[in-house]
Backbone as a printed PyTorch tensor [residue, N CA C, xyz], in Angstrom:
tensor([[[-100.8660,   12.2800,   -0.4640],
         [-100.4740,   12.6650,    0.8860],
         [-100.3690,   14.1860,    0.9780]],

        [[-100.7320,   14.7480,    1.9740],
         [-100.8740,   16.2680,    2.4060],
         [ -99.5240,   16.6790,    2.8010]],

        [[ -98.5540,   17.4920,    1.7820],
         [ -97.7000,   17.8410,    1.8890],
         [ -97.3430,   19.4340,    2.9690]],

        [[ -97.0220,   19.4640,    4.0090],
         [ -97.1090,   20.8730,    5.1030],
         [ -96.2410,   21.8190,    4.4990]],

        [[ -96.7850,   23.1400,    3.7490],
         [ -95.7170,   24.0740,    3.7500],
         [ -95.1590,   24.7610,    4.5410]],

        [[ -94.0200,   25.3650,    4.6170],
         [ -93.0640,   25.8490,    5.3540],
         [ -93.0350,   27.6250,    4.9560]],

        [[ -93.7000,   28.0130,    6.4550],
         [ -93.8660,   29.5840,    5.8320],
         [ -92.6220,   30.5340,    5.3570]],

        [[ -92.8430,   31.3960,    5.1600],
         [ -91.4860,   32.3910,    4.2550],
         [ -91.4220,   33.1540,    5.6140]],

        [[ -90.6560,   34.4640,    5.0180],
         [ -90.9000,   35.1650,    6.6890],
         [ -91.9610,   35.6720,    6.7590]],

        [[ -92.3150,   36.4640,    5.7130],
         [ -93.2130,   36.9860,    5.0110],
         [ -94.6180,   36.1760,    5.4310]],

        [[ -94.4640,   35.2210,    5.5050],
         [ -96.0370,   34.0680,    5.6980],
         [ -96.2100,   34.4790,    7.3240]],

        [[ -95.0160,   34.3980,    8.0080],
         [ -94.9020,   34.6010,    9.2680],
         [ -95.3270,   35.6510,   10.3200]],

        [[ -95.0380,   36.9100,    9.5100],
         [ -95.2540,   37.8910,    9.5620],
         [ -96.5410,   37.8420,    9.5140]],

        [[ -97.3250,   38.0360,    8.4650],
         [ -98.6070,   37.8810,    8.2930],
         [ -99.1060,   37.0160,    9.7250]],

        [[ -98.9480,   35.8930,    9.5820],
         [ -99.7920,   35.4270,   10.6330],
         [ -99.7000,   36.0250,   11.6790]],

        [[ -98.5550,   36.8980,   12.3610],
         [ -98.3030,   37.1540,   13.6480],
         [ -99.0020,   38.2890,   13.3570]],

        [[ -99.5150,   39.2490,   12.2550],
         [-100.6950,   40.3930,   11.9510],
         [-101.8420,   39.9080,   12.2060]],

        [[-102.6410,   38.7410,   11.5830],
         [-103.9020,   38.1780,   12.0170],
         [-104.1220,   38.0750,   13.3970]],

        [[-102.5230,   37.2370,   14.0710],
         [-102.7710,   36.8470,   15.5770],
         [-103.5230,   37.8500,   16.3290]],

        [[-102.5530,   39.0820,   16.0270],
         [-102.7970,   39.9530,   16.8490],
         [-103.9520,   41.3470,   16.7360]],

        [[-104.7070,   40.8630,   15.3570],
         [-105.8350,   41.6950,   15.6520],
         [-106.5860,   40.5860,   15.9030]],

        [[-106.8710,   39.1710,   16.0940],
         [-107.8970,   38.9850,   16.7770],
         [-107.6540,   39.0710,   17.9810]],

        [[-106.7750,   39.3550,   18.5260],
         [-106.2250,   39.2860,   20.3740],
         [-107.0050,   41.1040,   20.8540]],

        [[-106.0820,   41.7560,   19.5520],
         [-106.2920,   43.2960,   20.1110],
         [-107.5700,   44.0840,   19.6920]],

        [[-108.3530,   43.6600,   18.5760],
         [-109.3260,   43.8880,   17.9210],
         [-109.0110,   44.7960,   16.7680]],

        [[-109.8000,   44.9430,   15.8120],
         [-109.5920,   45.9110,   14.4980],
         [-110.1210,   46.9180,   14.4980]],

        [[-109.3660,   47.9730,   14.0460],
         [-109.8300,   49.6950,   13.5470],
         [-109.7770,   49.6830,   12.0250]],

        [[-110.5030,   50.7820,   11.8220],
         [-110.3170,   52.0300,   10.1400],
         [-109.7030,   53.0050,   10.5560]],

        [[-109.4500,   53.5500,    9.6450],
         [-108.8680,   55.1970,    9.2560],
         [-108.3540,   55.6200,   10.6680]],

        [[-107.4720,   54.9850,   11.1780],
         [-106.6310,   55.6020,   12.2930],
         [-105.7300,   53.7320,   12.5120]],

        [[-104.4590,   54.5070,   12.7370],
         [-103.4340,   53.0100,   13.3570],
         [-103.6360,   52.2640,   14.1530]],

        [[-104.4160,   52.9450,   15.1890],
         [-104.8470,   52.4690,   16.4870],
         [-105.8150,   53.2050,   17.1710]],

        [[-106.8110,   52.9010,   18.2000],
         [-107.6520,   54.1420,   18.8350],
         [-107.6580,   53.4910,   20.5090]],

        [[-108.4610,   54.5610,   21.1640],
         [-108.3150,   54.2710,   22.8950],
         [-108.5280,   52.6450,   23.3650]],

        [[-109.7000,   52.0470,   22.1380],
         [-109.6030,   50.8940,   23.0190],
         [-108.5640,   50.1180,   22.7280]],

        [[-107.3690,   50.1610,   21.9950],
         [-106.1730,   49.2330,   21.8350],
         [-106.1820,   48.6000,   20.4060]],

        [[-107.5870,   48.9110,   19.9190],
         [-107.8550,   48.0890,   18.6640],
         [-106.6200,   48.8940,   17.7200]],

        [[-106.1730,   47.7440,   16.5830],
         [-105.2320,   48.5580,   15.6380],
         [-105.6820,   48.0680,   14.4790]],

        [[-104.9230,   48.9560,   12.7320],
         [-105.1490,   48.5100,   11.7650],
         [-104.5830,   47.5630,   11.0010]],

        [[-105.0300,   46.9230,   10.0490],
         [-104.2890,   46.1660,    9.6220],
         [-102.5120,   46.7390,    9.3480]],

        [[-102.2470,   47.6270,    9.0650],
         [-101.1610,   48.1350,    8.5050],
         [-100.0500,   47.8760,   10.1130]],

        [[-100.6060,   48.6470,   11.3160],
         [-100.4560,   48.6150,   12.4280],
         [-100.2760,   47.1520,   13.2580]],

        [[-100.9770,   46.5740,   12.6310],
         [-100.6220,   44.9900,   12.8930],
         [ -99.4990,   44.5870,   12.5620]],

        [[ -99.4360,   44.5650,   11.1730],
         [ -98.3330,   44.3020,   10.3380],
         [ -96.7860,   44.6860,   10.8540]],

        [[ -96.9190,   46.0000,   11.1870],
         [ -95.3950,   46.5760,   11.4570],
         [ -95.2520,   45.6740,   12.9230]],

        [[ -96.3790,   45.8410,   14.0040],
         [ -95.9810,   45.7650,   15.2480],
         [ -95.6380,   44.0090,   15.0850]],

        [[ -96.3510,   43.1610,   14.2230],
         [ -95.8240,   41.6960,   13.6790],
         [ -94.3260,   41.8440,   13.3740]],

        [[ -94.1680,   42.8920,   12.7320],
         [ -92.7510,   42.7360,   11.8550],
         [ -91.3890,   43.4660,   13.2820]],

        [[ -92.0050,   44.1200,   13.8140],
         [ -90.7430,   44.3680,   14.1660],
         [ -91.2190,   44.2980,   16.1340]],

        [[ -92.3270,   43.8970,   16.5960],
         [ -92.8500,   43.9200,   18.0660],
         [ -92.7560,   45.1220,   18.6570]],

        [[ -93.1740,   46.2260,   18.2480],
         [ -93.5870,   47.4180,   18.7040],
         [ -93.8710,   48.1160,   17.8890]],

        [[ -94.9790,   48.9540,   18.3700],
         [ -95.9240,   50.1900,   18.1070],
         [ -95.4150,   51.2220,   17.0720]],

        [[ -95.8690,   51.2920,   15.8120],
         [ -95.6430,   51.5660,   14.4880],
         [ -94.8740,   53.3800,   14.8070]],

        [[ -93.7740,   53.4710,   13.7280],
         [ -92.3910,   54.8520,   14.1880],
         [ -93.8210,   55.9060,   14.1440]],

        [[ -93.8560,   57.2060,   14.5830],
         [ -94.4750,   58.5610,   13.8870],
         [ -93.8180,   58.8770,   12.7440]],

        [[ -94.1230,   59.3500,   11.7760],
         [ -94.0000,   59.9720,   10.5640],
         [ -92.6020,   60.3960,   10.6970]],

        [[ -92.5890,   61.6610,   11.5140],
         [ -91.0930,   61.9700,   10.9440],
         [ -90.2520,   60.9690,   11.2250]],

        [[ -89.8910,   59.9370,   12.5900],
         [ -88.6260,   59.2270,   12.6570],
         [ -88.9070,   57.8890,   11.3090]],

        [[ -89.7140,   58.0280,   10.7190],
         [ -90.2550,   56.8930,    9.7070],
         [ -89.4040,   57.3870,    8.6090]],

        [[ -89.4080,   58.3590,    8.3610],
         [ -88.5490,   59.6000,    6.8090],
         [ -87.2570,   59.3360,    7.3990]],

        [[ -87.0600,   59.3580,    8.8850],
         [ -85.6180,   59.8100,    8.9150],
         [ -84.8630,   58.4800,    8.8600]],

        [[ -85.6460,   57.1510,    9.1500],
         [ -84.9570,   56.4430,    8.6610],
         [ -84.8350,   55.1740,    7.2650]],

        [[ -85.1150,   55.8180,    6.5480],
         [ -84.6720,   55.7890,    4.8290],
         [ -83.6310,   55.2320,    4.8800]],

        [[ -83.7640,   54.0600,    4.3500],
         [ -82.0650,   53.6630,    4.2160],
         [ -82.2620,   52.2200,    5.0540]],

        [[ -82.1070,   52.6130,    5.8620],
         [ -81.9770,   51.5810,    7.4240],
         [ -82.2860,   50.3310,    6.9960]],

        [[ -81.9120,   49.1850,    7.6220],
         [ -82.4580,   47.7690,    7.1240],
         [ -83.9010,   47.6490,    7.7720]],

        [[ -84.1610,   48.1290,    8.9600],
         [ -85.0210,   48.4590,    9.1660],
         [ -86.6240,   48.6750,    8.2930]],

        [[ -85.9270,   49.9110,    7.8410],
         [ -87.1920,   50.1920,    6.8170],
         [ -87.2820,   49.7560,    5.2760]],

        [[ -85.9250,   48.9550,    5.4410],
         [ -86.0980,   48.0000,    3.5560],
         [ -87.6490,   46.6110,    4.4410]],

        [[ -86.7280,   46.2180,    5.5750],
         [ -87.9040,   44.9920,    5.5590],
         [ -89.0450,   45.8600,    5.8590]],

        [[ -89.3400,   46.7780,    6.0980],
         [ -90.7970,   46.9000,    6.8610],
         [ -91.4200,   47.6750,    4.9910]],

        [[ -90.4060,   48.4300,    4.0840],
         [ -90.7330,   48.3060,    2.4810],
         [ -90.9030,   46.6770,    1.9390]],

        [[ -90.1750,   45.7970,    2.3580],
         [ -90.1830,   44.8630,    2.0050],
         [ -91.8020,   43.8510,    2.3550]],

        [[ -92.0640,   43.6190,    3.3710],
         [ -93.6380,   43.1830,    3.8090],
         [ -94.1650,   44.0310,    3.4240]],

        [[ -94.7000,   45.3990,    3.4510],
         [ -95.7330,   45.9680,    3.1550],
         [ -96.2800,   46.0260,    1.5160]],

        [[ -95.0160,   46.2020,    0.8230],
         [ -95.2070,   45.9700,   -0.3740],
         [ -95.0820,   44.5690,   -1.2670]],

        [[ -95.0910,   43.4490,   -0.3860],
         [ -95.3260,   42.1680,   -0.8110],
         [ -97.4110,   42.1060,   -0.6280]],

        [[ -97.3580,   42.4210,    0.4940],
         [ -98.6890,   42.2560,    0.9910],
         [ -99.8500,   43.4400,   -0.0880]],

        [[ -98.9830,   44.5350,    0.1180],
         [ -99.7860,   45.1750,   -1.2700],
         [-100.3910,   44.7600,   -2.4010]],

        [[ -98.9830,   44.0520,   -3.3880],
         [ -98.9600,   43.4900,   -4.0420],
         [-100.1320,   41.9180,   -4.4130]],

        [[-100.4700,   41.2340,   -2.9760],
         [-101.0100,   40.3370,   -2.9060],
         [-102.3030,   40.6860,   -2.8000]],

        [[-102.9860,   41.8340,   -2.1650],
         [-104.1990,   42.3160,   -2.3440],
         [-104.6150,   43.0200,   -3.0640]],

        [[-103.6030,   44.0720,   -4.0900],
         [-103.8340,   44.0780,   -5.3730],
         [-104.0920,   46.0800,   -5.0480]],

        [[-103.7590,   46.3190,   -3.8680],
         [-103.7760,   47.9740,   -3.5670],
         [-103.2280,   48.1550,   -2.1680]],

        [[-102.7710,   49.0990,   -2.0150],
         [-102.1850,   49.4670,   -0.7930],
         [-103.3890,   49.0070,    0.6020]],

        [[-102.2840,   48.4360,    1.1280],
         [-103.0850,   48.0640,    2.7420],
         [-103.8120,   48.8540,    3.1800]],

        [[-103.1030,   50.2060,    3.5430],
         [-103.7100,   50.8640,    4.2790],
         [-105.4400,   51.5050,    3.5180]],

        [[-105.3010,   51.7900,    2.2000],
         [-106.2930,   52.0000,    1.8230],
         [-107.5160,   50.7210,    1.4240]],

        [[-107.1340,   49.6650,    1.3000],
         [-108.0050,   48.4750,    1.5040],
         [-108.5830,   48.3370,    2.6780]],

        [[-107.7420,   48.4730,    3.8540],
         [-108.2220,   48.2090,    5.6770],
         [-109.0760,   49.1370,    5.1970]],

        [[-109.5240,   50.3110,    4.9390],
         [-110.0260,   51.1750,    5.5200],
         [-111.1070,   51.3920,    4.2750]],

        [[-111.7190,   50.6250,    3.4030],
         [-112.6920,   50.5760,    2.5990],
         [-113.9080,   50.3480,    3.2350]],

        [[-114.7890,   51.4290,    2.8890],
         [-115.8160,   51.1560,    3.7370],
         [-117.0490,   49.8960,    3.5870]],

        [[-117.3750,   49.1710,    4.8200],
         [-117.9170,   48.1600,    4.5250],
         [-116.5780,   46.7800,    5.0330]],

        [[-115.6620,   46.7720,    4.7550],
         [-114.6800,   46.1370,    5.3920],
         [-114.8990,   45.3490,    6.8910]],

        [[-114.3650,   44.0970,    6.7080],
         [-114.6410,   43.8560,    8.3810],
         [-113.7860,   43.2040,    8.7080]],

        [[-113.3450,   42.8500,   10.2170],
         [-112.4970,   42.5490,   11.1060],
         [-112.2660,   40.8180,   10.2850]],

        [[-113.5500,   40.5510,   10.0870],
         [-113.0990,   39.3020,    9.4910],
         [-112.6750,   39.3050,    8.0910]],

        [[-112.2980,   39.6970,    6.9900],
         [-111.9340,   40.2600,    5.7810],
         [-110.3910,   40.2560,    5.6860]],

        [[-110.2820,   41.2620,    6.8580],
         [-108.9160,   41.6520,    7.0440],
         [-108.0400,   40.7060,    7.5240]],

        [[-108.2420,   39.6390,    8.5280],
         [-107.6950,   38.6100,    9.1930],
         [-107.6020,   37.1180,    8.0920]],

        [[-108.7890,   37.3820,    7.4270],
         [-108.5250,   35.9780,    6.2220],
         [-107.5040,   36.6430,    4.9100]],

        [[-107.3260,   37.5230,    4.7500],
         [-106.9620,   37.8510,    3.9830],
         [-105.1570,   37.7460,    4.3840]],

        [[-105.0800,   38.1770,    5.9010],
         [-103.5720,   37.9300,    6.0220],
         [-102.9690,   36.5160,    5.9840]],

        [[-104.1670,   35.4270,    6.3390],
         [-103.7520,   34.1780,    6.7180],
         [-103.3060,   33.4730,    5.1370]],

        [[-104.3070,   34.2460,    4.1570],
         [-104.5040,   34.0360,    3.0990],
         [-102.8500,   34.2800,    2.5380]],

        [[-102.4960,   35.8520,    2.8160],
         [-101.3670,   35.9920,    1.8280],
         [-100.0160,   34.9700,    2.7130]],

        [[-100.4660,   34.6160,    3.8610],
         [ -99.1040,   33.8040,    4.2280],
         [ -98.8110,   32.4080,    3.7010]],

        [[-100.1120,   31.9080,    3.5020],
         [ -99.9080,   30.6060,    2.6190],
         [ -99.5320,   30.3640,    0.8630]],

        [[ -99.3530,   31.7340,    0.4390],
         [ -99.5510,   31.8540,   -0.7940],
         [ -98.3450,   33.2370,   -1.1500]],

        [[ -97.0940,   32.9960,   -0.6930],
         [ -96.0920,   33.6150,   -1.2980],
         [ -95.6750,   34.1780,   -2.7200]]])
């Protein structure tokens, strides 16, 4: 019998990253561009927390925050599961919209 697993948050997360680049479409080497498309990384945060990834400095300034343990916490699970940093995987050249989306569905079933 086909036993249904029960996602982590982490699984959750992920999927709500896939959802939403096939809704918004996928970029490289930038978070986001004019037509709305975003990156995987950019997915991820706006999954994890439902809005549009901090700028750099308020990102440093908040160190500490529970905030930025979970958003350390997913990014570096998901790292971990693809075996190099997100952001530099999204953005390998040759990469495609479909790559990036199996790969999240991938790490949510597989904690």
């Amino acid at each position: 019998m086909f036993e249904a697993r029960q996602l982590t948050e982490h699984g959750k997360i992920y999927l709500e990253a896939a959802n939403l680049l096939e809704k918004k479409g996928w970029c490289q080497n930038r978070s986001s561009n004019p037509k709305g498309q975003v990156c995987m990384g950019e997915a991820l945060y706006r999954a994890t927390f439902g809005k549009p990834e901090l700028n750099s400095s308020e990102y440093y300034l908040s160190c500490g925050t529970p905030e930025r343990e979970k958003w350390d916490s997913v990014h570096t699970a998901l790292s971990k599961f693809i075996g190099r940093d997100i952001v530099n995987w999204n953005d390998t050249t040759g990469r495609t919209k479909t790559e990036v989306i199996e790969k999240l569905r991938e790490a949510a079933y597989n904690p």
